[in-house]
C-alpha positions as CSV (number, residue, x, y, z in Angstrom):
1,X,-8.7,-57.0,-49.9
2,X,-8.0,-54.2,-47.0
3,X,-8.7,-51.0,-47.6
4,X,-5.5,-49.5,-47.4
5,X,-4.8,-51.5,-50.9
6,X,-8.3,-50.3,-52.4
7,X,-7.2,-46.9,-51.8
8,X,-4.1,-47.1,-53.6
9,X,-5.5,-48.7,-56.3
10,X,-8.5,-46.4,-56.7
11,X,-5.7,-43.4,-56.1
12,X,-3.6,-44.9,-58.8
13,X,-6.3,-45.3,-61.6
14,X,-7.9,-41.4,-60.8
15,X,-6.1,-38.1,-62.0
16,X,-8.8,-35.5,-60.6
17,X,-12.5,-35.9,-59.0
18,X,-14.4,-32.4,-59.7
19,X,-17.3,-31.8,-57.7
20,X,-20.1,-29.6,-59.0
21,X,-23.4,-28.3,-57.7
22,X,-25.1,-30.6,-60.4
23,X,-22.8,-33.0,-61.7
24,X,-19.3,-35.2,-60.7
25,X,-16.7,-35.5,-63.2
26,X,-14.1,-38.2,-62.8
27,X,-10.7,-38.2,-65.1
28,X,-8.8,-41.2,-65.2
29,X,-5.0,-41.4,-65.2
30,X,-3.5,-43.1,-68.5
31,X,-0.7,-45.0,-68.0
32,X,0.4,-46.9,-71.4
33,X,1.3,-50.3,-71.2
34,X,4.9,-51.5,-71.2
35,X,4.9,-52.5,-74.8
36,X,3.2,-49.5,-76.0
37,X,6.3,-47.4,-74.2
38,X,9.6,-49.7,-75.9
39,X,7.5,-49.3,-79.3
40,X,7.5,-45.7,-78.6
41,X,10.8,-45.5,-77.7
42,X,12.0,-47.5,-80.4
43,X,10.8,-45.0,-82.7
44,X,12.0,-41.9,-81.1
45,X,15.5,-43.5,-81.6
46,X,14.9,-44.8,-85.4
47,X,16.9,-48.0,-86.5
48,X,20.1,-48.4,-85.0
């Protein structure tokens, strides 16, 4: 895999990298799944 496509994949799975004198902290992004969002949506709405 190039590394131009690692990148974006690493860039796309990490929200924020927070360097410290004595520790790192990594947050991940969330991104729910495609089901999770048309259940979601599905309830927002209520039944037709």
């Amino acid at each position: 895999m190039a590394t131009d496509d690692k990148r974006r994949i690493a860039e796309s799975l990490i929200e924020q990298i927070i360097v410290d004198d004595s520790e790192i902290v990594i947050m991940f992004s969330y991104r729910p799944a495609s089901e999770e969002l048309c259940a979601n949506q599905q309830r927002w709405r209520g039944p037709g």
